[in-house]
VEXDREN-2710 file (C-alpha; in Angstrom, 1 decimal):
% VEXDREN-2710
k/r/px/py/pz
1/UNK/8.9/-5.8/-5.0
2/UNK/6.0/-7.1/-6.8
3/UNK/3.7/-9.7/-4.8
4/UNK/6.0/-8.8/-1.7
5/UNK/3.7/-8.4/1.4
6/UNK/4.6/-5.7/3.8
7/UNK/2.7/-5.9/7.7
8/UNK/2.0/-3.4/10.0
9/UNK/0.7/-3.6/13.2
10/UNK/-0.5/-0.6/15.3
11/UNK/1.6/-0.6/18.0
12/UNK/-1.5/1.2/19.8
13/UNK/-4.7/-0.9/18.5
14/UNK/-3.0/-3.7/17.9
15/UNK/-5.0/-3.6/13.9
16/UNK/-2.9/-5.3/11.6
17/UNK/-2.2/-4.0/8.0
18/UNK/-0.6/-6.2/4.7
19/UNK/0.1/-4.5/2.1
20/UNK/1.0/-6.0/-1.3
21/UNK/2.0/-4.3/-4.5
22/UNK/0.4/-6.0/-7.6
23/UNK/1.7/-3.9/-10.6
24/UNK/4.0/-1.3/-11.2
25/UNK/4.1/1.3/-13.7
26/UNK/5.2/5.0/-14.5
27/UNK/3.0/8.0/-14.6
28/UNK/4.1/10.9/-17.5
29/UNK/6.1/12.4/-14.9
30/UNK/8.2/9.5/-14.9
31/UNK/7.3/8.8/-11.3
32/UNK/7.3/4.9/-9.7
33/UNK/3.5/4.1/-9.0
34/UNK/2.6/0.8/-8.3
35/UNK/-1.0/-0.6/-7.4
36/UNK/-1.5/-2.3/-4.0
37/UNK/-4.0/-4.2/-2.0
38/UNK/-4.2/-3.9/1.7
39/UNK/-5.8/-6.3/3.5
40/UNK/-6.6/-5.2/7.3
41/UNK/-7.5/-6.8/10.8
42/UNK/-9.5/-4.4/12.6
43/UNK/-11.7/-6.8/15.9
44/UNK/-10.9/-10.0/14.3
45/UNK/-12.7/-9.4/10.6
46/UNK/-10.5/-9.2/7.6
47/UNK/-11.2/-6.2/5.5
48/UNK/-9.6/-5.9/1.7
49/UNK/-9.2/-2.8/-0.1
50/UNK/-7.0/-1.6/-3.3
51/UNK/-5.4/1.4/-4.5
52/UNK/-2.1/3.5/-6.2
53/UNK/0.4/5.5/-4.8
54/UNK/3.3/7.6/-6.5
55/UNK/6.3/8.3/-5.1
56/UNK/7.4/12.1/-4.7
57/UNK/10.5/13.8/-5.5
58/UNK/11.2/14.0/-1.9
59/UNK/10.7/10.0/-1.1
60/UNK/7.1/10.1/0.2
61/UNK/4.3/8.5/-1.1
62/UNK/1.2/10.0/-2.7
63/UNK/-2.4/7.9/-2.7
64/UNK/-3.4/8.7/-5.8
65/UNK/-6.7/6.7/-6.1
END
């Protein structure tokens, strides 16, 4: 899963989203968290931001920073 780029596109703006987890690692509640970079399309310009979600008990992810 590491390094493996995930795209979205907005089926109504047509903005396109890739998404790539960079590390992984366990918070003290044992829960999967891994850091990601997500580089967007929004009018042609290319936009790059980072951040780290957890997964939940119930499968859905939490942004966490």
């Amino acid at each position: 899963m590491i390094r493996q780029t995930a795209r979205w596109i907005n089926p109504e703006s047509q903005h396109q989203f890739d998404m790539t987890p960079t590390r992984t690692w366990q918070n003290t509640a044992g829960r999967y968290c891994p850091e990601y970079t997500v580089a967007t399309v929004i009018g042609g310009r290319q936009q790059q931001s980072q951040g780290t979600a957890c997964m939940q008990p119930d499968g859905n992810w939490q942004i966490v920073s």
